[in-house]
DSSP file (Angstrom, degrees, kcal/mol; ACC not computed):
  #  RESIDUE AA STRUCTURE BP1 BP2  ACC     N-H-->O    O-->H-N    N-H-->O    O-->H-N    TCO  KAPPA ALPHA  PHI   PSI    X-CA   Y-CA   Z-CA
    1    1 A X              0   0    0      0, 0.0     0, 0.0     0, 0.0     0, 0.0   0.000 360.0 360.0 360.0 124.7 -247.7   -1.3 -137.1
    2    2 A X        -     0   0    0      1,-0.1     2,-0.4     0, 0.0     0, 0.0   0.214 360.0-115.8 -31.6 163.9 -248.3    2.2 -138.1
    3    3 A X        -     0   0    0      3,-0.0    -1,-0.1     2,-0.0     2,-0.1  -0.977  25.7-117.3-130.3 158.6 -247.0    4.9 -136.3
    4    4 A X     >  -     0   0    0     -2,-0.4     4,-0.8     1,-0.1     3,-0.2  -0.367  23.5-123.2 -83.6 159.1 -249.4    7.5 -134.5
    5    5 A X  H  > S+     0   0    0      2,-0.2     4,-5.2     1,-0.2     5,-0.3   0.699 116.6  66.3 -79.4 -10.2 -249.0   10.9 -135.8
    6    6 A X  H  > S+     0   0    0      1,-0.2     4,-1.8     2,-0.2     3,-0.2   0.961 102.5  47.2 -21.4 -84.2 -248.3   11.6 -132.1
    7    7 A X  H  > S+     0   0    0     -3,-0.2     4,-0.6     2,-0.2    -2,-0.2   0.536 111.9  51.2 -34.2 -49.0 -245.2    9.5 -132.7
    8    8 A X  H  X S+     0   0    0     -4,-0.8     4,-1.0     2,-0.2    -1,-0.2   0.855 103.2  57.3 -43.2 -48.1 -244.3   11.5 -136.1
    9    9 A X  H  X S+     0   0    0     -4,-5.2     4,-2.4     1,-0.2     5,-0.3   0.880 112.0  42.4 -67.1 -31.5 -244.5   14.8 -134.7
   10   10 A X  H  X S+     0   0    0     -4,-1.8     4,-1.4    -5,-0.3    -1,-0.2   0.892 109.6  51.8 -85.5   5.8 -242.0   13.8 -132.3
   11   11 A X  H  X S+     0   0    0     -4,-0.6     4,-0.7     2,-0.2    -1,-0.2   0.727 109.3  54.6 -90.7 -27.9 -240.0   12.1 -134.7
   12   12 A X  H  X S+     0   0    0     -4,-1.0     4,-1.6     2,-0.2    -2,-0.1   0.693 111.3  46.6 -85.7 -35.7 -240.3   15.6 -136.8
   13   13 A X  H  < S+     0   0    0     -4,-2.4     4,-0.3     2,-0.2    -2,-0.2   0.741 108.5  50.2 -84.6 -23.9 -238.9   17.6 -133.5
   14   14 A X  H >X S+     0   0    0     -4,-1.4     4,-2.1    -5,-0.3     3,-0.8   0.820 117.0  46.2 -63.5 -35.3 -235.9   15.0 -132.9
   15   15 A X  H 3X S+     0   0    0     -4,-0.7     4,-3.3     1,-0.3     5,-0.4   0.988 111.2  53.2 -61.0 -43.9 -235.3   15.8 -137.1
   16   16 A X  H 3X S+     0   0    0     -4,-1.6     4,-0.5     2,-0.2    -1,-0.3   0.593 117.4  32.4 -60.9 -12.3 -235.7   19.5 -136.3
   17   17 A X  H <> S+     0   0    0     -3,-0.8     4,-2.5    -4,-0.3     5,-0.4   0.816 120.3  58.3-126.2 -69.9 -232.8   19.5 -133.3
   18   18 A X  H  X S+     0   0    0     -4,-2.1     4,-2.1     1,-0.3    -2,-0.2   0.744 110.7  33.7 -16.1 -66.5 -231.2   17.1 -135.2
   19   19 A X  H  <>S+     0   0    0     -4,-3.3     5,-0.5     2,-0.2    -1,-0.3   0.708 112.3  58.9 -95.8 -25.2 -230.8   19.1 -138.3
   20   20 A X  H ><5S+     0   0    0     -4,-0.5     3,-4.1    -5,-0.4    -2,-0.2   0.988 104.4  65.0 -62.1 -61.3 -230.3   22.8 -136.4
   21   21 A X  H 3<5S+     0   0    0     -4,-2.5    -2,-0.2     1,-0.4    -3,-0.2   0.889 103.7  39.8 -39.8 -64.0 -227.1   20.5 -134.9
   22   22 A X  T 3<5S-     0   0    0     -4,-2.1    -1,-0.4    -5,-0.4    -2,-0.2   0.351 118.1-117.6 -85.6  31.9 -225.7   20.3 -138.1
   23   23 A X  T < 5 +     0   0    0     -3,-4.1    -3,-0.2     1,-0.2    -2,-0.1   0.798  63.8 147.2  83.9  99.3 -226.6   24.1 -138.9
   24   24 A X    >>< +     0   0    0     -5,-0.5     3,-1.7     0, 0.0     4,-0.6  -0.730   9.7 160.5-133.5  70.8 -228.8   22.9 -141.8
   25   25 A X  G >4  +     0   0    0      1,-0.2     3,-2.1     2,-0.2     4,-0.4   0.905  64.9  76.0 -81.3 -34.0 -231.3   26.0 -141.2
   26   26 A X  G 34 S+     0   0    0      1,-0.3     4,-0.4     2,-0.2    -1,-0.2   0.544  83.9  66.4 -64.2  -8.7 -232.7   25.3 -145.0
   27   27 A X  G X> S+     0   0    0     -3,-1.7     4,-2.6     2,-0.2     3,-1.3   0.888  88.4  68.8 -84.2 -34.3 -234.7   22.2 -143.1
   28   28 A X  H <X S+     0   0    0     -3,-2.1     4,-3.1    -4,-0.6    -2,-0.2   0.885  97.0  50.8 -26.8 -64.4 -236.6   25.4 -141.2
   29   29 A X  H 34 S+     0   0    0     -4,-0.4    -1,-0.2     1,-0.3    -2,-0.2   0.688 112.8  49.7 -51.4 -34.8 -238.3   26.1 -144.9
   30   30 A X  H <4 S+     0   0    0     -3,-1.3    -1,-0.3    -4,-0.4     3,-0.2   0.955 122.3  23.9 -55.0 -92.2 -239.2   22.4 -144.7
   31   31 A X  H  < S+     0   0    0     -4,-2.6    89,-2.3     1,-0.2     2,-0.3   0.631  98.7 103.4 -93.0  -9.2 -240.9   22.0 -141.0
   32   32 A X     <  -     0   0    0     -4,-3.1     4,-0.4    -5,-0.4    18,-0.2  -0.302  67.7-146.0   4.9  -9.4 -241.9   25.6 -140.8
   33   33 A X    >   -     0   0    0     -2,-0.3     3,-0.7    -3,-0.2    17,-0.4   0.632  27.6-130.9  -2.2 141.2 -246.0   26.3 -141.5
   34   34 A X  T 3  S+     0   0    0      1,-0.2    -1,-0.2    15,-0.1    87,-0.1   0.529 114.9  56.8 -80.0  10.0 -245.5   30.1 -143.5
   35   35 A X  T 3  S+     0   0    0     14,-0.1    -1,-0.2     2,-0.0    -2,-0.2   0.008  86.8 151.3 -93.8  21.7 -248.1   31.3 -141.2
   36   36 A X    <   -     0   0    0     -3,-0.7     2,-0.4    -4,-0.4    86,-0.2  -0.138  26.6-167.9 -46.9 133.9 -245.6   30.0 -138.2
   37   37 A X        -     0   0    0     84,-0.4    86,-3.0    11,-0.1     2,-0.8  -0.935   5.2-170.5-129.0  98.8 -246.1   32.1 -135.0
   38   38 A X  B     -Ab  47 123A   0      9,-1.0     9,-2.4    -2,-0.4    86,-0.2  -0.871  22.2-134.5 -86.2 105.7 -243.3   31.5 -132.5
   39   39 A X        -     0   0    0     84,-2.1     2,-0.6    -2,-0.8    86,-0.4  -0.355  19.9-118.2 -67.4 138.5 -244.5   33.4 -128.9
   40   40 A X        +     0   0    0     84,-0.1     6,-0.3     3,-0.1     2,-0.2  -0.932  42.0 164.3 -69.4 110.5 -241.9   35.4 -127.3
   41   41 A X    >   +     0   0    0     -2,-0.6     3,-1.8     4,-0.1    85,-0.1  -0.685  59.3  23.9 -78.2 157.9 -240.7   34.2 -123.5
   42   42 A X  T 3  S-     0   0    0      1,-0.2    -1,-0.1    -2,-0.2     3,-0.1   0.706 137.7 -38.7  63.2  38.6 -238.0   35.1 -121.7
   43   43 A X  T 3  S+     0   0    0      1,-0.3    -1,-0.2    -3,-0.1     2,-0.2  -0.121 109.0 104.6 112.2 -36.2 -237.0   38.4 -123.2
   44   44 A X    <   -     0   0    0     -3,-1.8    -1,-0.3    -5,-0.1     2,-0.2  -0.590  61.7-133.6 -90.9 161.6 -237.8   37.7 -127.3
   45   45 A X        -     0   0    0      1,-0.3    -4,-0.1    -2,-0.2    -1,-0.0  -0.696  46.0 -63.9-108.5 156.5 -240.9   39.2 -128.9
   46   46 A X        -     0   0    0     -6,-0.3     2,-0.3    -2,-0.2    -1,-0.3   0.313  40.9-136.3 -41.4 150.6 -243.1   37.1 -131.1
   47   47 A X  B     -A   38   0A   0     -9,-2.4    -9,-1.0    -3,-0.1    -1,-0.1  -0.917  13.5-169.2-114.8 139.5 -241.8   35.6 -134.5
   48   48 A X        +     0   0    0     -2,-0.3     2,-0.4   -11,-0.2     3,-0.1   0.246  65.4  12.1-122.2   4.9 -244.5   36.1 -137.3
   49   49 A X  S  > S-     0   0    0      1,-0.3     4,-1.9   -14,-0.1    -1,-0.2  -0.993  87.2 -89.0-164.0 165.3 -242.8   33.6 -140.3
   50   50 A X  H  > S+     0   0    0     -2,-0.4     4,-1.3   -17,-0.4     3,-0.3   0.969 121.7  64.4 -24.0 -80.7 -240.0   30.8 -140.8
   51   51 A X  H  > S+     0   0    0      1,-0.2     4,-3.6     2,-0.2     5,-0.3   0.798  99.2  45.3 -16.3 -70.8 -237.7   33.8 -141.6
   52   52 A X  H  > S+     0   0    0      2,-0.2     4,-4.6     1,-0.2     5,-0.3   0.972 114.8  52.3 -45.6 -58.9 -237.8   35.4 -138.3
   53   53 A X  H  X S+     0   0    0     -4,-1.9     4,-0.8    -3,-0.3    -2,-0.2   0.813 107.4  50.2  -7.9 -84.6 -237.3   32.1 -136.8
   54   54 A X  H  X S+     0   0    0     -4,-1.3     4,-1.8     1,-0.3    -1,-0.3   0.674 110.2  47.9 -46.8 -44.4 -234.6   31.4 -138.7
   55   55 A X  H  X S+     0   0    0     -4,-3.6     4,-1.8    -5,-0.2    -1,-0.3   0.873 107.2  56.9 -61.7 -31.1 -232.7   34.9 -137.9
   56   56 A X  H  X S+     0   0    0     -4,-4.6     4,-1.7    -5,-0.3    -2,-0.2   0.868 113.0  41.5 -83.0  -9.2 -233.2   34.6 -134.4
   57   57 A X  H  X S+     0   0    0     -4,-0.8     4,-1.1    -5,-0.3    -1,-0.2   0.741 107.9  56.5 -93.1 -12.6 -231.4   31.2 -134.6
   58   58 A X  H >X S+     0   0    0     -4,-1.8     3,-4.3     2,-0.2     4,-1.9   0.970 103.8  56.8 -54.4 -82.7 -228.9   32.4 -136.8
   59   59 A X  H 3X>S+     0   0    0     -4,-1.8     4,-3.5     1,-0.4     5,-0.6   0.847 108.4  50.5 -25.8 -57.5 -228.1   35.2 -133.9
   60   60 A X  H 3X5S+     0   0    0     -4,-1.7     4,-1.0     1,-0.2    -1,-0.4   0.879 110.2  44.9 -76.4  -9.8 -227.5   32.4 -131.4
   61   61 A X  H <<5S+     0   0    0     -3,-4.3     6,-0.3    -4,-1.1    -2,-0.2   0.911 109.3  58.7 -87.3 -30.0 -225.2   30.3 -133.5
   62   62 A X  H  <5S+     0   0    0     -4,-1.9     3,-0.4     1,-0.2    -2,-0.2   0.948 116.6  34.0 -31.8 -57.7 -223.3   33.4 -134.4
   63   63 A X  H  <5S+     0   0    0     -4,-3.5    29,-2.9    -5,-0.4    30,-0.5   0.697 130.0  31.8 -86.6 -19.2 -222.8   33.9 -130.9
   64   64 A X  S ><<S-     0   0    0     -4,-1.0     3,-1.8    -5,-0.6    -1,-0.3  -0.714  76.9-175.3-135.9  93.0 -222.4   30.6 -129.7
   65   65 A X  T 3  S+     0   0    0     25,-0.5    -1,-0.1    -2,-0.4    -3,-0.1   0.703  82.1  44.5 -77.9 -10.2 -220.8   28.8 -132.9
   66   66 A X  T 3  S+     0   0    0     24,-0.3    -1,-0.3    -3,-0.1    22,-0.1  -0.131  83.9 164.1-108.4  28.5 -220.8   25.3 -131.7
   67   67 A X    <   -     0   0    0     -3,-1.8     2,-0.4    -6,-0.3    22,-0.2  -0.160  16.6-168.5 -29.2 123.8 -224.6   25.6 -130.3
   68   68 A X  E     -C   88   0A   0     20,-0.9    20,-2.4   -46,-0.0     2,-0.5  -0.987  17.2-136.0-130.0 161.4 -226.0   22.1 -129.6
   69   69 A X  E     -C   87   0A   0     -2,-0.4     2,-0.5    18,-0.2    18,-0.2  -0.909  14.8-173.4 -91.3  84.9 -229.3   20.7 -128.9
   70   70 A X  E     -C   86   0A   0     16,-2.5    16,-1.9    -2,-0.5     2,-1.0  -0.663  10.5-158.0 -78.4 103.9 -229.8   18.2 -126.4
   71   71 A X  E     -C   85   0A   0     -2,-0.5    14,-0.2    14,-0.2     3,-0.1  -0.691  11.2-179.9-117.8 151.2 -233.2   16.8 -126.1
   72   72 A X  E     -     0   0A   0     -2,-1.0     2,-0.3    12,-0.9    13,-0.2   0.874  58.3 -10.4 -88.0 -25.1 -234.3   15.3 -123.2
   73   73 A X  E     -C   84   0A   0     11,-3.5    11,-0.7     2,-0.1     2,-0.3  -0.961  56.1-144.8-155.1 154.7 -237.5   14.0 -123.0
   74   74 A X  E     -C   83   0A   0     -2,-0.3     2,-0.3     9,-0.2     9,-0.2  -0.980  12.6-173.1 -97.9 110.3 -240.7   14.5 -125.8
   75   75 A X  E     +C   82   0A   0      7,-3.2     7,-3.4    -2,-0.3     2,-0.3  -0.898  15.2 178.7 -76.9 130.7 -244.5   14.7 -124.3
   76   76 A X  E     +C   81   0A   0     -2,-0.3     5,-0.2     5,-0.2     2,-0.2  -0.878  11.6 166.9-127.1-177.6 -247.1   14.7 -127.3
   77   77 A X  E >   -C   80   0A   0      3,-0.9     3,-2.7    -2,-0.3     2,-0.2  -0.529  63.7 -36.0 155.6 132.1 -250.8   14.8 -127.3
   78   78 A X  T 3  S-     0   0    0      1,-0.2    -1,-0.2    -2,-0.2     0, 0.0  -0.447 125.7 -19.4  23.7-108.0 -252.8   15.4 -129.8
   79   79 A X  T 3  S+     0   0    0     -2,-0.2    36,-2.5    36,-0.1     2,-0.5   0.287 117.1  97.3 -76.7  -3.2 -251.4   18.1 -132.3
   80   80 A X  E <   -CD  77 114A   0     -3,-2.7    -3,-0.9    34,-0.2    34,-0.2  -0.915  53.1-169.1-114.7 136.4 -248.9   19.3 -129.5
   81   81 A X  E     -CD  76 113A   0     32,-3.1    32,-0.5    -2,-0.5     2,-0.4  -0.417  11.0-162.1-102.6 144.1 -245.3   18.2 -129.2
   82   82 A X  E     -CD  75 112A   0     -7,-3.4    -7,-3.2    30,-0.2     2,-0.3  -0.928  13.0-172.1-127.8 141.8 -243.4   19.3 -125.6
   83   83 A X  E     -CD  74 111A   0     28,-2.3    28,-2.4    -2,-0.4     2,-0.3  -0.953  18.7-166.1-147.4 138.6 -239.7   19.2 -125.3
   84   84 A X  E     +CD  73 110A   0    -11,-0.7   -11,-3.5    -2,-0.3   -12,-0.9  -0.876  26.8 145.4-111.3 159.9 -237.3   19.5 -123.0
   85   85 A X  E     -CD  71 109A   0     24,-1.5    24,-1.2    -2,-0.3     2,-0.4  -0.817  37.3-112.8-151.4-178.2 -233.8   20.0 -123.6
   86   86 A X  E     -CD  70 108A   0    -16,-1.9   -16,-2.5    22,-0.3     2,-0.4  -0.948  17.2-176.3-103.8 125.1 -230.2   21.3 -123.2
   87   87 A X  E     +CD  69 107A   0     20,-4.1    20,-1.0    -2,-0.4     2,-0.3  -0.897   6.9 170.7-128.0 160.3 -228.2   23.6 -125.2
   88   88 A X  E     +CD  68 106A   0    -20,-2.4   -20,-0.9    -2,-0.4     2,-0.2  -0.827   9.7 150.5-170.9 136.8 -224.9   24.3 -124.4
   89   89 A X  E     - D   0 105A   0     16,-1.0    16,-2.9    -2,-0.3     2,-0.7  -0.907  49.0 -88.3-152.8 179.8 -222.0   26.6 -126.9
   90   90 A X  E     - D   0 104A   0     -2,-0.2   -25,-0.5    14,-0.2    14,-0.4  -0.900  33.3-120.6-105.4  98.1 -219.3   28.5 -126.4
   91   91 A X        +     0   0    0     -2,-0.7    11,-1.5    12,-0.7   -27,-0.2   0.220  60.1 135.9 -52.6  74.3 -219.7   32.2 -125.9
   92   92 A X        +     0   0    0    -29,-2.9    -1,-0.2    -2,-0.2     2,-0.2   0.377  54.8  52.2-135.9  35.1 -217.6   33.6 -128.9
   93   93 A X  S    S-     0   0    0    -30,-0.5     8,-0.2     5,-0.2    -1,-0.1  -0.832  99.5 -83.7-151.0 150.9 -219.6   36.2 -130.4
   94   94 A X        -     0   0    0     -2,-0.2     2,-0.6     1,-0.1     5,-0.3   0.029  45.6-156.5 -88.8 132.7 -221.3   39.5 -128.9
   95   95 A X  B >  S-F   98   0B   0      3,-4.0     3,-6.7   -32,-0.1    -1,-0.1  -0.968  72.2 -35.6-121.3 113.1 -225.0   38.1 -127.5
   96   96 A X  T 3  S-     0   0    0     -2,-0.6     3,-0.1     1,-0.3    -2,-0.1   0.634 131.3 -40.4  28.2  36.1 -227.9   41.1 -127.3
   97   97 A X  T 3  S+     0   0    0      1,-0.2     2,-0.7     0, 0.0    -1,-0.3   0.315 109.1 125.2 119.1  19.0 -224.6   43.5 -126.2
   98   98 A X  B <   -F   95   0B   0     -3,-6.7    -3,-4.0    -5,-0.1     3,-0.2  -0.883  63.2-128.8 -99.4 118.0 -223.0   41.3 -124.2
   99   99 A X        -     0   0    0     -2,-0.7    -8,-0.0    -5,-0.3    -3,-0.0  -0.125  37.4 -86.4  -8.4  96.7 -219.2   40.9 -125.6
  100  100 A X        -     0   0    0      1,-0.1    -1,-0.2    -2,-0.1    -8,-0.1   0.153  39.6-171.3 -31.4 112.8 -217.8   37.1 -126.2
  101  101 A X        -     0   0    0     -3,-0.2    -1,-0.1    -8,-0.2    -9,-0.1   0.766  33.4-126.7 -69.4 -34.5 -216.3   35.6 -123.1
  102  102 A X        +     0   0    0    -11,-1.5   -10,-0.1     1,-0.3    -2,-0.1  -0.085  65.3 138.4 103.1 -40.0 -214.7   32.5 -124.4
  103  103 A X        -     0   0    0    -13,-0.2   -12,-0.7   -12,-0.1     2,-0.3  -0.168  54.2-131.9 -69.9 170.6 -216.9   30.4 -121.6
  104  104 A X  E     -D   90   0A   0    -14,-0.4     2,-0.3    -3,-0.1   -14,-0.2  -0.580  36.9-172.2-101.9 120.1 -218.5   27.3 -122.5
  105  105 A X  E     -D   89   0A   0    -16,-2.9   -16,-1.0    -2,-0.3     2,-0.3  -0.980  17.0-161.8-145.5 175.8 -221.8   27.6 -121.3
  106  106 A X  E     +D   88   0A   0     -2,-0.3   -18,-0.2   -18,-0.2     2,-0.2  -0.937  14.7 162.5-169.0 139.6 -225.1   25.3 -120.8
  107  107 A X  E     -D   87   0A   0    -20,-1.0   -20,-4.1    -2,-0.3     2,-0.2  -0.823  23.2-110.4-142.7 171.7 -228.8   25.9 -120.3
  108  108 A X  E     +D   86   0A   0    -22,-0.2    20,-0.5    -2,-0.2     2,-0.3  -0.570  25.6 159.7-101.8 159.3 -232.3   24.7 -120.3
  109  109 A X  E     -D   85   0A   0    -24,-1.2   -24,-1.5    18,-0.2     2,-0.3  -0.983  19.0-152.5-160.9-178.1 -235.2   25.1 -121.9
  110  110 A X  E     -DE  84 126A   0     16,-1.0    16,-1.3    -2,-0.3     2,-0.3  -0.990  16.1-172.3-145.7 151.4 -238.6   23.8 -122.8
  111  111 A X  E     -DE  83 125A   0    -28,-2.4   -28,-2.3    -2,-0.3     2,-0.4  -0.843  21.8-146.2-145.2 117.3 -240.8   24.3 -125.6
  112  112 A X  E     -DE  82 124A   0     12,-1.1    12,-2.4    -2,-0.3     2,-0.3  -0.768  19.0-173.6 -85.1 139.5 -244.3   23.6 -127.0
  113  113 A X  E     -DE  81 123A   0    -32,-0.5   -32,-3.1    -2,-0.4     2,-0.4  -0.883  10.2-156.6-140.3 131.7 -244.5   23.0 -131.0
  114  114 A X  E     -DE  80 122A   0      8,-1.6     7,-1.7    -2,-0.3     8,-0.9  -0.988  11.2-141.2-124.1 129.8 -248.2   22.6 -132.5
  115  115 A X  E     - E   0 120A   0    -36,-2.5     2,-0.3    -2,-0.4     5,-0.2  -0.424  27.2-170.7 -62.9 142.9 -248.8   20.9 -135.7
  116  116 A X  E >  S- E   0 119A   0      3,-2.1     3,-1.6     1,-0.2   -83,-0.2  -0.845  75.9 -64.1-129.1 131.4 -250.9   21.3 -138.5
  117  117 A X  T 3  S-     0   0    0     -2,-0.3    -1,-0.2     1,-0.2    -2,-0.0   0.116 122.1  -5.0 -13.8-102.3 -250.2   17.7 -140.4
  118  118 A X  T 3  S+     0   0    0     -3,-0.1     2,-0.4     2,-0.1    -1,-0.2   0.438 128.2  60.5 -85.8  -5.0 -246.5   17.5 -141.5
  119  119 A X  E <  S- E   0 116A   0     -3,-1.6    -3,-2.1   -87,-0.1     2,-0.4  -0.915  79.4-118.4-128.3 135.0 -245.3   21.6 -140.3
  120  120 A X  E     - E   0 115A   0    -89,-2.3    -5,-0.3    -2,-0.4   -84,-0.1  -0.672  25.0-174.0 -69.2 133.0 -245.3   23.1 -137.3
  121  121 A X  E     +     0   0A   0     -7,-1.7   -84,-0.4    -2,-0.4     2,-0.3   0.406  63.3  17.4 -73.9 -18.0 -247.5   26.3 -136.6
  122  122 A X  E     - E   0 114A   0     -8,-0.9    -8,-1.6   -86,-0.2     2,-0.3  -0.888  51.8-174.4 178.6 125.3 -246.9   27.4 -133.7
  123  123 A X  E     -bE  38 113A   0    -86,-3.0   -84,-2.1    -2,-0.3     2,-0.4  -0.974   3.6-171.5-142.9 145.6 -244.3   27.3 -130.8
  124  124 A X  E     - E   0 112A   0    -12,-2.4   -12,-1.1    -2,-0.3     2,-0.2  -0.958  23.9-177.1-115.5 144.8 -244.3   28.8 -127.2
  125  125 A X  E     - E   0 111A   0     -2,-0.4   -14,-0.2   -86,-0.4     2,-0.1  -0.781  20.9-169.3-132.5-174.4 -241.0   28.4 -125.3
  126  126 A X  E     + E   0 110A   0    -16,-1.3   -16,-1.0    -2,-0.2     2,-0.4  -0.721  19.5 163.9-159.1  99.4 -239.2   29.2 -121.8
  127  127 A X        -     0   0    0    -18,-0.3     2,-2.0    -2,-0.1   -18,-0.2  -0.994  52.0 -88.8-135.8 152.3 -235.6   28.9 -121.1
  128  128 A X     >  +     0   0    0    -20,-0.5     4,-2.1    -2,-0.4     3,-0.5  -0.237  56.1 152.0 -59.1  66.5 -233.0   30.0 -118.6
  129  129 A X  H  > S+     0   0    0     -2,-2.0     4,-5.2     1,-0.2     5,-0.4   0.873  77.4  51.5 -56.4 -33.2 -232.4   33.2 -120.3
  130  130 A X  H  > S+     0   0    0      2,-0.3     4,-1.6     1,-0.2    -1,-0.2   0.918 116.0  44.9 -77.0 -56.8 -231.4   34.5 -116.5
  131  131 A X  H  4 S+     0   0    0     -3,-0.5    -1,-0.2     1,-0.2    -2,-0.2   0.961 112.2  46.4 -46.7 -73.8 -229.0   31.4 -116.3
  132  132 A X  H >< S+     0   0    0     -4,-2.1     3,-1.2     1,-0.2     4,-0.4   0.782 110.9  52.4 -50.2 -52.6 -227.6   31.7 -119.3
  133  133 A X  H >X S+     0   0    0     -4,-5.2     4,-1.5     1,-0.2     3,-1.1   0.901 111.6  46.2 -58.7 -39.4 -226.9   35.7 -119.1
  134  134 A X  T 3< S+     0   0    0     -4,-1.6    -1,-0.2    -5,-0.4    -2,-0.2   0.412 107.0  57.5 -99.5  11.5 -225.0   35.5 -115.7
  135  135 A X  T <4 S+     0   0    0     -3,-1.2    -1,-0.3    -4,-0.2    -2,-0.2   0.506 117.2  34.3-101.0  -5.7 -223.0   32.5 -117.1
  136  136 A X  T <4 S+     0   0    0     -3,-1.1    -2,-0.2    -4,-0.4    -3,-0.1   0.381  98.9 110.1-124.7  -6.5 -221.6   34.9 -120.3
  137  137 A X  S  < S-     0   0    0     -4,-1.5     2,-0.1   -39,-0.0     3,-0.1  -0.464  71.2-114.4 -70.8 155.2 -221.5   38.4 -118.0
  138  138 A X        -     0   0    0      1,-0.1     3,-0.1    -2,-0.1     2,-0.1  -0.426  39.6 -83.1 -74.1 166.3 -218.3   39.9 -117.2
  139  139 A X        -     0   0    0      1,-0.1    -1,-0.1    -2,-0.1     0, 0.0  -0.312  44.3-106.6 -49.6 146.1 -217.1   40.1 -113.9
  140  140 A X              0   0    0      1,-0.2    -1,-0.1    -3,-0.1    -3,-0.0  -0.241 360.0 360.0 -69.2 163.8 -218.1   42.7 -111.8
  141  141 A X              0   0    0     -3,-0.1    -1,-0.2     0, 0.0    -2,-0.0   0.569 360.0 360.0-137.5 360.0 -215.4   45.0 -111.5
């Protein structure tokens, strides 16, 4: 039995988590559209190509060098993918001018990723940027 392209695109976002886990960012160029529009939530402004993408996920493995991707569940319909998921690294480089901590931290997030056949186009996300800052702030002093 064939598989629905439903069923590809998520198979294409498990690759994508998959292959950021092993810091394989050259799979971006790959599953990428080059008209790829990523919407800013939760603090970031819009991403206009692969590239950008790719630096702003660079920035968080910089800062969290063992980043992983947990995902938890897939919803698709029609051309649109949703996932939620888990990240969790270890604070050990300077994050938007907050100073490495050391901690081990973990957050949520969710994201929708829209297809055009085999490449994504387009993704809006949301995660517990709020969470995530007040687990990697200093102590008050």
């Amino acid at each position: 039995m064939a598989s629905s392209p439903v069923d590809a695109n998520k198979a294409a976002i498990r690759k994508l988590y998959d292959e950021t886990n092993k810091y394989n960012l050259d799979f971006l160029d790959e599953i990428l559209a080059p008209d790829f529009t990523s919407y800013g939530r939760s603090g970031f402004r819009d991403l206009h190509s692969p590239k950008e993408f790719r630096e702003l996920t660079e920035t968080f493995m910089q800062s969290f060098p063992d980043l992983q991707f947990q995902v938890d569940e897939l919803i698709g319909e029609g051309d649109d993918i949703l996932v939620s998921g888990t990240l969790s690294g270890t604070h050990k480089g300077d994050f938007y001018g907050i100073p490495a901590s050391g901690k081990h931290v973990v957050w949520t997030g969710c994201a929708i990723f829209r297809f055009r056949g085999p490449q994504i186009i387009a993704r809006w996300q949301e995660f517990d940027a709020l969470g995530l800052m007040a687990q990697i702030q200093p102590p008050a002093s």
